[in-house]
Every structure is written in structure tokens, then in C-alpha cells.
Backbone and ligand atoms as CSV (ligand in chain L), in Angstrom:
chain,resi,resn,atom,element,x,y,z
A,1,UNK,N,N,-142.578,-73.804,-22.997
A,1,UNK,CA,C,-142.545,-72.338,-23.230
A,1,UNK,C,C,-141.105,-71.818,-23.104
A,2,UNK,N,N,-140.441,-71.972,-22.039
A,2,UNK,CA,C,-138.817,-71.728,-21.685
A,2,UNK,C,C,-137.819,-72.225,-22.945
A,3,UNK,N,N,-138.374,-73.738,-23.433
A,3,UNK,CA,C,-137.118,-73.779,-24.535
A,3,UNK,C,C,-137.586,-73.283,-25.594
A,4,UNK,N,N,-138.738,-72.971,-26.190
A,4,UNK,CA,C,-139.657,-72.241,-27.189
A,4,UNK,C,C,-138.609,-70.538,-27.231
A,5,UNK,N,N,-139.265,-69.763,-26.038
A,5,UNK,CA,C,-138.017,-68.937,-25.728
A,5,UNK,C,C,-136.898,-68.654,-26.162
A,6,UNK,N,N,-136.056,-70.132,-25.565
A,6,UNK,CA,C,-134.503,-70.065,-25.181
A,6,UNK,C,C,-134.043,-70.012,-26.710
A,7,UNK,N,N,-134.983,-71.424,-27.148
A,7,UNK,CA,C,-134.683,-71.226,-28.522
A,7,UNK,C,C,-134.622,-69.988,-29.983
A,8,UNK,N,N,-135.617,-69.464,-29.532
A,8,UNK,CA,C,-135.779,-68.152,-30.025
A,8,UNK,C,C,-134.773,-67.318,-30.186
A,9,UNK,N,N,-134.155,-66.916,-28.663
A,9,UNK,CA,C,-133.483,-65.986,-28.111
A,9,UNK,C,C,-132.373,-66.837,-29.303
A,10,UNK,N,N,-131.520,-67.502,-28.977
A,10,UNK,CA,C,-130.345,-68.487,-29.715
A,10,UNK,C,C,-130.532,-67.994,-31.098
A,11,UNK,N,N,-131.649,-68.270,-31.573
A,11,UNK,CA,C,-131.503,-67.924,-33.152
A,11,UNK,C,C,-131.292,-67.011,-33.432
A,12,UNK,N,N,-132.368,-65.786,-32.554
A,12,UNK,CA,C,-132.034,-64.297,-32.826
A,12,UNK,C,C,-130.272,-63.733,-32.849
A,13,UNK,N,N,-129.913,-64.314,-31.439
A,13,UNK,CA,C,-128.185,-64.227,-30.777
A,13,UNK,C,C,-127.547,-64.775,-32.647
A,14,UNK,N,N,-127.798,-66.012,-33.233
A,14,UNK,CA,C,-126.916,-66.545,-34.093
A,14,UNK,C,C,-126.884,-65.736,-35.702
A,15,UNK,N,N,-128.157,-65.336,-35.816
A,15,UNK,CA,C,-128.873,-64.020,-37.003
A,15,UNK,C,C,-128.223,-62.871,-36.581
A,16,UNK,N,N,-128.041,-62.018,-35.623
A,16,UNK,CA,C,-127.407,-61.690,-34.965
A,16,UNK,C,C,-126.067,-61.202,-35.609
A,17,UNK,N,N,-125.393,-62.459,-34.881
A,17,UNK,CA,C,-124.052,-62.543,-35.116
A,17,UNK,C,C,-123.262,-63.013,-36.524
A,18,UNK,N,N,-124.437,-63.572,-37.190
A,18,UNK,CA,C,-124.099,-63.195,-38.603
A,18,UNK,C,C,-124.344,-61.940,-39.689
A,19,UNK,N,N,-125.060,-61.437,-38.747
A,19,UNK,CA,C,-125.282,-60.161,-39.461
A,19,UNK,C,C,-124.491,-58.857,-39.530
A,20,UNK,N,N,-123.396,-59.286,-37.916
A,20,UNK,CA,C,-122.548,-58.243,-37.773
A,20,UNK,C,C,-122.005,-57.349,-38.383
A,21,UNK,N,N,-120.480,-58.500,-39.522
A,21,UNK,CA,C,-120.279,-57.811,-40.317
A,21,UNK,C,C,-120.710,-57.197,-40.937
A,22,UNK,N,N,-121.752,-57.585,-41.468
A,22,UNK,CA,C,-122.450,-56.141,-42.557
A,22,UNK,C,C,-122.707,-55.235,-42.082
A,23,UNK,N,N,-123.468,-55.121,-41.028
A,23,UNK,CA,C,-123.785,-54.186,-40.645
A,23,UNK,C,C,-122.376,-52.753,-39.877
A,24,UNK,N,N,-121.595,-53.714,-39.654
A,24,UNK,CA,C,-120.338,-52.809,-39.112
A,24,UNK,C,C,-119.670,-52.263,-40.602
A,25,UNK,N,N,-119.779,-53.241,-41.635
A,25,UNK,CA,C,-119.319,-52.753,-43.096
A,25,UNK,C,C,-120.394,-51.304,-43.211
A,26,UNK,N,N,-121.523,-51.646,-43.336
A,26,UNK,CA,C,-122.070,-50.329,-43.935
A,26,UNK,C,C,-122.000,-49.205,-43.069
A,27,UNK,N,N,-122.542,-49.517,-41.864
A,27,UNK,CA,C,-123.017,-48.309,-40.584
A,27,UNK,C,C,-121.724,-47.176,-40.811
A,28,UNK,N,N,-121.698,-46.379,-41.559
A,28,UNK,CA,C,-120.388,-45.750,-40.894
A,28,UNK,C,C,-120.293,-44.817,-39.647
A,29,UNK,N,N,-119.675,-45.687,-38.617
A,29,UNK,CA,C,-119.638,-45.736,-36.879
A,29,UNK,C,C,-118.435,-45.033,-36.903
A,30,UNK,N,N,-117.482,-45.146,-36.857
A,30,UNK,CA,C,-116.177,-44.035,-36.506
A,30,UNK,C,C,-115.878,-42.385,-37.663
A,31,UNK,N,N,-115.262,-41.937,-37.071
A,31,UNK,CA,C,-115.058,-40.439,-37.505
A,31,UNK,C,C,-114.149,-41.037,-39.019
A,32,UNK,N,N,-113.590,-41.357,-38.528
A,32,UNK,CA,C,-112.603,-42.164,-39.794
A,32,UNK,C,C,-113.213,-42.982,-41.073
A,33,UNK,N,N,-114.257,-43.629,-40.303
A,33,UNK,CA,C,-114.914,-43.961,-41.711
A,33,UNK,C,C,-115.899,-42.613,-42.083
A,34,UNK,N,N,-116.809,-42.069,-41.204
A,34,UNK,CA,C,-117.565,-40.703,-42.074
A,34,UNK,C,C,-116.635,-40.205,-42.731
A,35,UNK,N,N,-115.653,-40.148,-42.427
A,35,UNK,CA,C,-114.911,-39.220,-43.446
A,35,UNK,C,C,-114.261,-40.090,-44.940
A,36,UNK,N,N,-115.026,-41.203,-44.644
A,36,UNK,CA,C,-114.983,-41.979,-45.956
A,36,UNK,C,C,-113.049,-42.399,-46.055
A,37,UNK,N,N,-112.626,-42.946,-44.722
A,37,UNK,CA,C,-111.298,-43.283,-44.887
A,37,UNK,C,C,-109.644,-42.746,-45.308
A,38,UNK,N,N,-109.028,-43.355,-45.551
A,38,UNK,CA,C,-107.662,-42.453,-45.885
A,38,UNK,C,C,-107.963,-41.998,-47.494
A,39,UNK,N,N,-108.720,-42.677,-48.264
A,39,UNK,CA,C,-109.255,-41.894,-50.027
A,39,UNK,C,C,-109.952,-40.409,-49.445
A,40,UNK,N,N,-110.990,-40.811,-48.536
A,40,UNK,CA,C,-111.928,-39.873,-48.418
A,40,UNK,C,C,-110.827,-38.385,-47.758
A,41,UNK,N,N,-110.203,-38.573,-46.633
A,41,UNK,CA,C,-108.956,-37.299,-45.914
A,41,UNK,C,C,-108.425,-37.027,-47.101
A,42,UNK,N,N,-107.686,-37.801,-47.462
A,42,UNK,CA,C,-107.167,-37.049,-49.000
A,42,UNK,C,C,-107.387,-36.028,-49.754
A,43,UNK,N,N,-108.598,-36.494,-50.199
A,43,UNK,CA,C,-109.586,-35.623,-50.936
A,43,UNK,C,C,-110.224,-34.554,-50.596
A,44,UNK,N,N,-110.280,-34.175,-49.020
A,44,UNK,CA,C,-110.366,-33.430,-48.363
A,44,UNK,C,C,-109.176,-32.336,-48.380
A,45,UNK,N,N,-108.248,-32.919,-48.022
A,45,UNK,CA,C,-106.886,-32.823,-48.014
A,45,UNK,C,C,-106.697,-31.739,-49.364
A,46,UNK,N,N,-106.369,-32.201,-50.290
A,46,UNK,CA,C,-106.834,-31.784,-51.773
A,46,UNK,C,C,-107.536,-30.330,-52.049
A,47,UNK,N,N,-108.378,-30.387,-51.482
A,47,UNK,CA,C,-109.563,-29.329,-51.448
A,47,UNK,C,C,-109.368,-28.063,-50.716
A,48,UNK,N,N,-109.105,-28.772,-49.268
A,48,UNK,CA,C,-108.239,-27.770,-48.949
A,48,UNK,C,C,-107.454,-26.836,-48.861
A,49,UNK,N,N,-106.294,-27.647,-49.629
A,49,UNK,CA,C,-105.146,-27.045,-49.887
A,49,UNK,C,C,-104.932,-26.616,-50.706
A,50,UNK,N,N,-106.162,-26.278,-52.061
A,50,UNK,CA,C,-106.603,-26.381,-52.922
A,50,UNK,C,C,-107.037,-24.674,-52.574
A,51,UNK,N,N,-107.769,-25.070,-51.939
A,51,UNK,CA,C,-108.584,-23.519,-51.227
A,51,UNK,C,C,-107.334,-22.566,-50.455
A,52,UNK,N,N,-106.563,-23.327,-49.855
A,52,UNK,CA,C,-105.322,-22.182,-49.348
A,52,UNK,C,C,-104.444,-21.627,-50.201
A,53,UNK,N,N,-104.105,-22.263,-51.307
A,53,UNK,CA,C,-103.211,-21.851,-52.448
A,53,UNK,C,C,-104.178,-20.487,-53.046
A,54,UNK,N,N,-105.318,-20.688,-53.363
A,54,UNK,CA,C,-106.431,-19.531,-54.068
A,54,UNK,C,C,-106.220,-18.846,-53.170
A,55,UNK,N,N,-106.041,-18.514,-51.531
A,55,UNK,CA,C,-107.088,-17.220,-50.746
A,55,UNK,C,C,-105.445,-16.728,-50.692
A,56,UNK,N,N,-105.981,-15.342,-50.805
A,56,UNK,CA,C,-104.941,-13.799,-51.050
A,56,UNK,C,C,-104.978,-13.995,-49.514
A,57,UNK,N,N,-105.534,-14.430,-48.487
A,57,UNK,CA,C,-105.158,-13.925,-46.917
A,57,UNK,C,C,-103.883,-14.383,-46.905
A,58,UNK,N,N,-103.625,-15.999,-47.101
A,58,UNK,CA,C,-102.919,-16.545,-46.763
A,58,UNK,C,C,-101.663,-17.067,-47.530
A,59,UNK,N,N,-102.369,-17.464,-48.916
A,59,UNK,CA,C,-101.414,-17.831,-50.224
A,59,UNK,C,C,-99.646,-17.806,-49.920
A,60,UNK,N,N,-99.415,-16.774,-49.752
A,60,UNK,CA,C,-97.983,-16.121,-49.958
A,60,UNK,C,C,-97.407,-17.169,-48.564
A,61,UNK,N,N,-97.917,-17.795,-47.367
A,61,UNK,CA,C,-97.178,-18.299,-46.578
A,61,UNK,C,C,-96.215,-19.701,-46.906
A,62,UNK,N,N,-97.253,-20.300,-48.097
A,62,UNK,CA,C,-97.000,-21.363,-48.723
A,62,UNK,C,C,-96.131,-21.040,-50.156
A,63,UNK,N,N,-95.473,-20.031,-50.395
A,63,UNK,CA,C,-94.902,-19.216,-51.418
A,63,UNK,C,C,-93.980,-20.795,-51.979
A,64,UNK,N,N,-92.923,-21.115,-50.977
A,64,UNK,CA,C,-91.558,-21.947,-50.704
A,64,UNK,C,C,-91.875,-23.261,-50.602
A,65,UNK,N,N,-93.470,-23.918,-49.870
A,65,UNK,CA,C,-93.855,-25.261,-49.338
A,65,UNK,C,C,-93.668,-26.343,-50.618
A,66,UNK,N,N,-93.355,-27.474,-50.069
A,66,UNK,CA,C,-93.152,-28.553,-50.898
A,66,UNK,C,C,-94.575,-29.223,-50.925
A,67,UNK,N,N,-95.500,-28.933,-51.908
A,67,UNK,CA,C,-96.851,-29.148,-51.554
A,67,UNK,C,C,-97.492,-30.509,-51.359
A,68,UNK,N,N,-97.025,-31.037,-52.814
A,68,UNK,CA,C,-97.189,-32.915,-52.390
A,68,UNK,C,C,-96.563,-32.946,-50.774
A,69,UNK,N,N,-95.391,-32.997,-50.334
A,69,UNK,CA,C,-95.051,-33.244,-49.352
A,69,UNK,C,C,-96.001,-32.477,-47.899
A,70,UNK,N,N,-96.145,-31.308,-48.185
A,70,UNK,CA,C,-97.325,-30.357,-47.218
A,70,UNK,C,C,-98.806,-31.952,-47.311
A,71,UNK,N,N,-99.727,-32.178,-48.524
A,71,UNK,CA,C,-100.739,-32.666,-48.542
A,71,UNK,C,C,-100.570,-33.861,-47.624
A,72,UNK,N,N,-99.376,-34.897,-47.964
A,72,UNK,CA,C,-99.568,-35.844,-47.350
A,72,UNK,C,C,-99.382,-36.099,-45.605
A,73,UNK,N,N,-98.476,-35.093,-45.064
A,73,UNK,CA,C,-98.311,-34.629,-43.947
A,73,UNK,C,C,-99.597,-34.532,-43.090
A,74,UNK,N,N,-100.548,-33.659,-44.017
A,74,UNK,CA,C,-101.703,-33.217,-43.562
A,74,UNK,C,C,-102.591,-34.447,-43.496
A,75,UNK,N,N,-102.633,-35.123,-44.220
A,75,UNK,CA,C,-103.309,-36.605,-44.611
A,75,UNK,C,C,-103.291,-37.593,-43.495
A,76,UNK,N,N,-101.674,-37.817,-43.141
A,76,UNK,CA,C,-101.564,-38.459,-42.202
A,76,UNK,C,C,-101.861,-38.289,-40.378
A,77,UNK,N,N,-102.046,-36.464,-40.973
A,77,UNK,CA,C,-102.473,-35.965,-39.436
A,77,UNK,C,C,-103.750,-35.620,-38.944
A,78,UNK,N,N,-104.990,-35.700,-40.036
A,78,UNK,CA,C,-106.142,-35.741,-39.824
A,78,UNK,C,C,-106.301,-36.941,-39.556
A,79,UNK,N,N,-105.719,-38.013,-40.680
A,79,UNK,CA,C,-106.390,-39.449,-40.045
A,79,UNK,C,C,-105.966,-40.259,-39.005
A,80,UNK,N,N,-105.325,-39.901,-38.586
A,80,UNK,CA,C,-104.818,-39.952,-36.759
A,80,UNK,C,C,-105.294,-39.259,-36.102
A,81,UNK,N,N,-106.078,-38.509,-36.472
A,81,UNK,CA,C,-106.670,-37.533,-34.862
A,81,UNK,C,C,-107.997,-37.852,-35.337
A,82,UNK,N,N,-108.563,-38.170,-36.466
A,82,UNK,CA,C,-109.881,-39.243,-36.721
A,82,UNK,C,C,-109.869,-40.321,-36.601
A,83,UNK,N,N,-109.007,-40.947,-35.644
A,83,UNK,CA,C,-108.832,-42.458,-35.112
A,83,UNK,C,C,-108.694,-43.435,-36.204
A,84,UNK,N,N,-107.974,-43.230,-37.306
A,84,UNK,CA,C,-107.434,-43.945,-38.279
A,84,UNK,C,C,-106.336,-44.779,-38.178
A,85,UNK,N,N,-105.828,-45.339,-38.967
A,85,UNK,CA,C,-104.923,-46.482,-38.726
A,85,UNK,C,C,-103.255,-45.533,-39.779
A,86,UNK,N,N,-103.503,-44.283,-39.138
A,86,UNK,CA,C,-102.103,-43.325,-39.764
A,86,UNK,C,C,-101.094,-42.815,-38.331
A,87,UNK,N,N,-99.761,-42.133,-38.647
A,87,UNK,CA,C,-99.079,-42.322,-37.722
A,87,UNK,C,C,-98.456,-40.844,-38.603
A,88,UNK,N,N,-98.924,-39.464,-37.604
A,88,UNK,CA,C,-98.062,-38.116,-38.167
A,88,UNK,C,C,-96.703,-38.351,-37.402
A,89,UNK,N,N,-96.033,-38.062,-38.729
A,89,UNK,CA,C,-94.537,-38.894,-38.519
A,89,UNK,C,C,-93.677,-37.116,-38.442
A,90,UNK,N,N,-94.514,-36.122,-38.455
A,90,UNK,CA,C,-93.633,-34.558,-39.174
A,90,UNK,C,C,-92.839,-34.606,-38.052
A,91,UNK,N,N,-92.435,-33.065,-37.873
A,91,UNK,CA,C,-91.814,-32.538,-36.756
A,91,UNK,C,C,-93.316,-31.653,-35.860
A,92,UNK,N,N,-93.168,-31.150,-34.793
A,92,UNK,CA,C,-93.923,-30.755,-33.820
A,92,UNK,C,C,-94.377,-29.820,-34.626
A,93,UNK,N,N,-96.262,-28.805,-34.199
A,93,UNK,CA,C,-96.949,-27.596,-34.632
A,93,UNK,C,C,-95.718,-26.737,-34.703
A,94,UNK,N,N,-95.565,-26.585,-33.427
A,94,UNK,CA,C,-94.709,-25.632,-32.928
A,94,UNK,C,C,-93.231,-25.006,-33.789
A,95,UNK,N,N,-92.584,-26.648,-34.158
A,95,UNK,CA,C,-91.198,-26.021,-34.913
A,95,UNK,C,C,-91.584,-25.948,-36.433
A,96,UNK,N,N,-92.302,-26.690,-37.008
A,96,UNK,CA,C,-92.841,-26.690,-38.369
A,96,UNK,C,C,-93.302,-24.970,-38.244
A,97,UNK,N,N,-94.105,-23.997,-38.072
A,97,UNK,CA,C,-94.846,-23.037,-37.369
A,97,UNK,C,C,-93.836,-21.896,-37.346
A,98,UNK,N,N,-92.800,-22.173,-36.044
A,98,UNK,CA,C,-92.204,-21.303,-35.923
A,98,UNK,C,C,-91.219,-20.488,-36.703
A,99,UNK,N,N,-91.359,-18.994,-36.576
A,99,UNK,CA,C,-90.619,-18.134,-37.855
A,99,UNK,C,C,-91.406,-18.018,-38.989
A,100,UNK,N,N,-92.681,-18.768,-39.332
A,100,UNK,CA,C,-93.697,-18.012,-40.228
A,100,UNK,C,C,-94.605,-16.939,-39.997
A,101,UNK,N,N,-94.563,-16.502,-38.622
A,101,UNK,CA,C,-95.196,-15.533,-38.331
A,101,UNK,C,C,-96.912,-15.555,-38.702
A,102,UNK,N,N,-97.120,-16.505,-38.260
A,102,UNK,CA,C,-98.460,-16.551,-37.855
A,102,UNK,C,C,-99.212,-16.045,-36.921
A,103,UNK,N,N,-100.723,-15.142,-37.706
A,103,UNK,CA,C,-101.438,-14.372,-36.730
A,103,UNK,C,C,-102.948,-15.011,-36.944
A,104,UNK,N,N,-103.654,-14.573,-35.672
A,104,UNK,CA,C,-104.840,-15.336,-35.628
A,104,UNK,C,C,-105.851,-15.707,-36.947
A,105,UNK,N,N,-106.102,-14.317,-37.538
A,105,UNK,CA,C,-106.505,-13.835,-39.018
A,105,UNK,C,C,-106.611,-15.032,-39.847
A,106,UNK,N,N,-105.122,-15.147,-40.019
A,106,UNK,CA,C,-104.540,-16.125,-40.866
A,106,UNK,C,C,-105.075,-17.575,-40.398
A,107,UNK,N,N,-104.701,-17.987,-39.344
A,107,UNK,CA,C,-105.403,-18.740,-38.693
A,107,UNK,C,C,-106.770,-19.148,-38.883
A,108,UNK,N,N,-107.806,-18.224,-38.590
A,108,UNK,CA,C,-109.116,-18.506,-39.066
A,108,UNK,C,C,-109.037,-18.494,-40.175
A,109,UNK,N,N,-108.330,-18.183,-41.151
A,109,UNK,CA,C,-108.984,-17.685,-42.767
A,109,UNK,C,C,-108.341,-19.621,-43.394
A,110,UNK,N,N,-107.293,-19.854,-42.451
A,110,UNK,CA,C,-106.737,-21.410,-42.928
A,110,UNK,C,C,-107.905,-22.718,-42.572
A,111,UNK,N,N,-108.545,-21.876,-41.513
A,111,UNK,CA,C,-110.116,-23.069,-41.033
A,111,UNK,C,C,-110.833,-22.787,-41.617
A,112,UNK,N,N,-110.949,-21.636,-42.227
A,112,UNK,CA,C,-112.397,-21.736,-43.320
A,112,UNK,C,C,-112.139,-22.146,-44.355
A,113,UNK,N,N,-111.196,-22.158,-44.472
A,113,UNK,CA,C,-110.751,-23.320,-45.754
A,113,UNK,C,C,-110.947,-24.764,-46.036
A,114,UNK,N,N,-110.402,-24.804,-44.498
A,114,UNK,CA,C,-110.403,-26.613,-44.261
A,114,UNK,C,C,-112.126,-27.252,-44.130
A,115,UNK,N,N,-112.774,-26.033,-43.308
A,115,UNK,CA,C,-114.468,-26.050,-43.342
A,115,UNK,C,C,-115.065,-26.213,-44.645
A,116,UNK,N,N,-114.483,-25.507,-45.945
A,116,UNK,CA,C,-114.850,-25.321,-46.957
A,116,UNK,C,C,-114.483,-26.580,-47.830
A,117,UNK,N,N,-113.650,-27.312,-47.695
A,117,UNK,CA,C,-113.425,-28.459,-48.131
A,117,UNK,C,C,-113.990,-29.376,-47.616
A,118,UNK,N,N,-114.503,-29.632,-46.460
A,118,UNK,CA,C,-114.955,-30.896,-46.028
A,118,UNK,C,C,-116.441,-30.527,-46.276
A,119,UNK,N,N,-117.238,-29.396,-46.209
A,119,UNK,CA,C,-118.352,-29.098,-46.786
A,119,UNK,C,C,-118.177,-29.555,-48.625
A,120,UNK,N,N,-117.259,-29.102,-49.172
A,120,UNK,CA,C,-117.186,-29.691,-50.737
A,120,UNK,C,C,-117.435,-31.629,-50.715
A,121,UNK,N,N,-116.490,-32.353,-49.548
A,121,UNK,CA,C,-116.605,-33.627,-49.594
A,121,UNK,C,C,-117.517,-33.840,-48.690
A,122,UNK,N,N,-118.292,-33.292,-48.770
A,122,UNK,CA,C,-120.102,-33.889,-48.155
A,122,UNK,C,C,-119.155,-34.250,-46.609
A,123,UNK,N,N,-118.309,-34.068,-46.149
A,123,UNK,CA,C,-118.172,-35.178,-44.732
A,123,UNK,C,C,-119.355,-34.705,-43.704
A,124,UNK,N,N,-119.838,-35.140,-42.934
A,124,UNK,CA,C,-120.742,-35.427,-41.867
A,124,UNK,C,C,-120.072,-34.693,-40.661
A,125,UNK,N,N,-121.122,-33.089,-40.872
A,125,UNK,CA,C,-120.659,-32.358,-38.992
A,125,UNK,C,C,-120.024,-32.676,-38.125
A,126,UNK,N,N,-120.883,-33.745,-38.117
A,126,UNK,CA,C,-120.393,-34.736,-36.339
A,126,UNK,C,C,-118.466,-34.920,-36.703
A,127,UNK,N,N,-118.205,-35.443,-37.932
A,127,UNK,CA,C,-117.010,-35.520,-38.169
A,127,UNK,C,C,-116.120,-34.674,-38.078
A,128,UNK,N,N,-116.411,-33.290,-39.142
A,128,UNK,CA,C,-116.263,-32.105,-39.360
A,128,UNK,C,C,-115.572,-31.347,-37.908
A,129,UNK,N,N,-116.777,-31.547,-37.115
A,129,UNK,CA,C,-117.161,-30.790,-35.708
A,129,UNK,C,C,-115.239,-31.815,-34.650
A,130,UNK,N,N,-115.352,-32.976,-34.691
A,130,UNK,CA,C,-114.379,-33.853,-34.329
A,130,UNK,C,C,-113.049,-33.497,-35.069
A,131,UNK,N,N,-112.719,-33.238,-35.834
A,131,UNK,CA,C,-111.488,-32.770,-36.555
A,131,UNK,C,C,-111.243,-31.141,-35.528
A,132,UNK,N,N,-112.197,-30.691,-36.118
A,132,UNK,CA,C,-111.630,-29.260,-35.888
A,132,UNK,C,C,-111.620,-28.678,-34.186
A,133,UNK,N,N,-112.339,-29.921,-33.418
A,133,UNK,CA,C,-111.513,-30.089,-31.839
A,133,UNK,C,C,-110.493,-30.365,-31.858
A,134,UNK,N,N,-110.089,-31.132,-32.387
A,134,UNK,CA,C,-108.588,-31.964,-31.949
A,134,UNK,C,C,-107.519,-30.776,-32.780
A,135,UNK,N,N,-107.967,-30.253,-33.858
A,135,UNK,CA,C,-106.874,-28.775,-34.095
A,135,UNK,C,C,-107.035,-27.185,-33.596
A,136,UNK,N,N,-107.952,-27.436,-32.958
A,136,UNK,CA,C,-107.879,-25.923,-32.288
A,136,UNK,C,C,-107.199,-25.999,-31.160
A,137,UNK,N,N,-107.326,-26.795,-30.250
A,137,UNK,CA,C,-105.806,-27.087,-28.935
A,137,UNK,C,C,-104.355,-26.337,-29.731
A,138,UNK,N,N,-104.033,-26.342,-30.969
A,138,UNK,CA,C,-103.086,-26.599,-31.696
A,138,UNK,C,C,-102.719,-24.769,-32.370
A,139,UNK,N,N,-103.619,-24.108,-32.159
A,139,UNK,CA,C,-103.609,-23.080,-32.207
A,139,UNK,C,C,-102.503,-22.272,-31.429
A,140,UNK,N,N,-102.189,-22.566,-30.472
A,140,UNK,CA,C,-101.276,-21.644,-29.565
A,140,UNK,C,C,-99.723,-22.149,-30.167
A,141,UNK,N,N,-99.571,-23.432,-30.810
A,141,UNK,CA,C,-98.880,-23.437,-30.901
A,141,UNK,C,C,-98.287,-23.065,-32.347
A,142,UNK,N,N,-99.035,-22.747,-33.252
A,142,UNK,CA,C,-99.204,-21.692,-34.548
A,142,UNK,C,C,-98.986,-21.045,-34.633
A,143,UNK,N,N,-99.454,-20.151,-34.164
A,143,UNK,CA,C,-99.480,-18.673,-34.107
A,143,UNK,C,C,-99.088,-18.381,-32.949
A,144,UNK,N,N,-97.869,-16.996,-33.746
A,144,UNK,CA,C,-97.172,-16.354,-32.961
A,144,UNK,C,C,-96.932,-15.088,-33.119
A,145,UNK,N,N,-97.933,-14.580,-33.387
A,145,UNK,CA,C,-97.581,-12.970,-33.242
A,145,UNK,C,C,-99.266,-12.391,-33.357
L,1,LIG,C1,C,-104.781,-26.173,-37.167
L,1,LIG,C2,C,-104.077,-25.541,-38.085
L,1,LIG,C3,C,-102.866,-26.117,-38.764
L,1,LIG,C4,C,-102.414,-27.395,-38.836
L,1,LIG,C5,C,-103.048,-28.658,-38.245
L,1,LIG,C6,C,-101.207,-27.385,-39.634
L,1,LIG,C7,C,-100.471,-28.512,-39.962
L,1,LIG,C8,C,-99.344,-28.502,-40.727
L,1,LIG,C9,C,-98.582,-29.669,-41.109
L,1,LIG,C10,C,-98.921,-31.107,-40.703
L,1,LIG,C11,C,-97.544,-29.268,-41.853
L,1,LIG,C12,C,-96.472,-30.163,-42.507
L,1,LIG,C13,C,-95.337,-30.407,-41.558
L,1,LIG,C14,C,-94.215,-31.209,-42.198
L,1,LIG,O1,O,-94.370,-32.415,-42.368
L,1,LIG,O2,O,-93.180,-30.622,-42.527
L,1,LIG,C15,C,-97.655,-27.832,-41.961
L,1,LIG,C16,C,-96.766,-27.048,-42.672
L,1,LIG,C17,C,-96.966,-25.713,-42.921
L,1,LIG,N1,N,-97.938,-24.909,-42.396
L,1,LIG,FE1,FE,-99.384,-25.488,-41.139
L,1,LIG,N2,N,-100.936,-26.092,-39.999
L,1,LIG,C18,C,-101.919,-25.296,-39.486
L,1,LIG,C19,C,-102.030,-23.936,-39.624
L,1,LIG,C20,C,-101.252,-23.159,-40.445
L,1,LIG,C21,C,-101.475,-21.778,-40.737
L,1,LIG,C22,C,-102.626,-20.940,-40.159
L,1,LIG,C23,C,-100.519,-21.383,-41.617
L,1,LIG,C24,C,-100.304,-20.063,-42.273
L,1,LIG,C25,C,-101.302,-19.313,-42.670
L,1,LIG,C26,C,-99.677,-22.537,-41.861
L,1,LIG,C27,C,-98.584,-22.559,-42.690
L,1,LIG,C28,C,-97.797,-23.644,-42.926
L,1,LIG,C29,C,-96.663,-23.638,-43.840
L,1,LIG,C30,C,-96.178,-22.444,-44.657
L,1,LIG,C31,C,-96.148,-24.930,-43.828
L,1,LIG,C32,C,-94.950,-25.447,-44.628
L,1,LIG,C33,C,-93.683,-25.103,-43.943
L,1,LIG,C34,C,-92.519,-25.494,-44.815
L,1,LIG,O3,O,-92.567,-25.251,-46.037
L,1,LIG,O4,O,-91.550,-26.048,-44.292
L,1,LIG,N3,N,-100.147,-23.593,-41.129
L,1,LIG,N4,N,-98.739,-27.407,-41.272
């Protein structure tokens, strides 16, 4: 009965452990993959910024921005704070920020944007909800007036 068992257990353990990979391939388990990877932020990314260029709140702040250069910035700084394999290389919230005169308004009207894009790329709440923790800390250092 015990090696009947043991044996059992072993096969299950070896089925198992061949099954891993796949299953770690499909499951998407990290914030980084729900968000469907560095294609998927992008595209987000995109949408976004896409949506800030259209809204009359805000438009005019980005009058001067180097936008390719703005998108990928942004790219690299979501998928680092979604535990991605990226590295935000900019300068600090704070000095990028400072002297645009940013007010809260503006502020929210730039998250419903970013909300509005990741709702366009289907991303997954739980994800959604994880992004927009790790940038609201980031708020004080934005806005300044
Ligand atoms: C959580 C909110 C925000 C985050 C995470 C964020 C992030 C960034 C990043 C990563 C850059 C590019 C930095 C670089 O590489 O030079 C940037 C630039 C910029 N951001 Fe924000 N930002 C936020 C909110 C805002 C808001 C609310 C406004 C104005 C409504 C704004 C206006 C700008 C402008 C105008 C630039 C370009 C500055 C330039 O042309 O040199 N940002 N932001």
C-alpha cells in the first residue's frame, strides 16, 4: 500500500513538474504579465497619451513635450513599478514636474485618462488598481500649486 502511494505521489510530483512551464506560460500571475508585457504598457501607453493630447483640461501642458520621447519614458516607468524587467532611467517626478505648474484638477483629469486607456486595453483591475498605487505616492511630488 505505502509504495502503491509513494509511487503515486512521485508520478503526480513528476506530471507536476512537467507541467509547470505551461502552466506559468499561460496563468497570467504577475501585474506585468496582466498587463500583457512591455507590447501590452505600450499600448496602454499610446492610449493614454493619446487621451491627454485630446482633453482641453490638460492638452496645452504638453504644448512643447517631445512626445515619442514623453511615451517611452512613461513605458519604461509603468513597467517597473509593474515588476517588469524595465529600468526608468528619466530625471526625478519632482524636477521633470517642477515649473509646470501643476494643480490637483489637472492631476485627476491626467488619471482619468490613464484609467481610460487601460479600460480601452481590457487590462485586469487588479492590475489597473496596482499601477495607480504605486503613482499616487507621486502626486505630491507633481503638483505644485
Ligand atoms: C502620476 C502622474 C504622472 C506621472 C507618473 C508622470 C510621469 C512623467 C514622466 C515619466 C515624464 C517623462 C520624464 C522624462 O523622461 O523627461 C513626464 C513628463 C511630463 N509630464 Fe508628467 N507625470 C504625471 C503627471 C503629470 C501631470 C498631471 C501633468 C500635467 C497635467 C504632467 C505633465 C508633464 C509634462 C508637460 C511632461 C514633459 C515635460 C517636458 O517636456 O520636458 N505630468 N511625466
Amino acid at each position: 500500500m505505502r509504495t502503491v502511494r509513494t509511487g503515486f505521489v512521485r508520478r503526480a510530483a513528476v506530471v507536476a513538474a512537467l507541467l509547470l512551464p505551461f502552466t506559468s506560460a499561460f496563468a497570467k500571475n504577475t501585474y506585468y504579465q496582466q498587463f500583457g508585457e512591455k507590447a501590452g504598457i505600450r499600448a496602454v501607453v499610446n492610449r493614454f497619451v493619446g487621451y491627454v493630447l485630446s482633453d482641453s483640461r490638460i492638452s496645452h501642458y504638453f504644448a512643447t513635450t517631445d512626445i515619442p520621447s514623453l511615451k517611452s519614458a512613461l513605458t519604461d516607468q509603468f513597467c517597473q513599478e509593474e515588476g517588469g524587467p524595465c529600468t526608468y532611467t528619466g530625471p526625478s517626478m519632482s524636477s521633470v514636474h517642477r515649473g509646470l505648474g501643476v494643480n490637483e484638477a489637472a492631476f485627476n483629469a491626467l488619471v482619468s485618462d490613464l484609467i481610460k486607456g487601460m479600460d480601452r486595453q481590457h487590462i485586469p483591475v487588479a492590475a489597473q488598481n496596482n499601477l495607480l498605487s504605486k503613482l499616487a505616492p507621486m502626486e505630491s511630488q507633481i503638483v505644485t500649486r
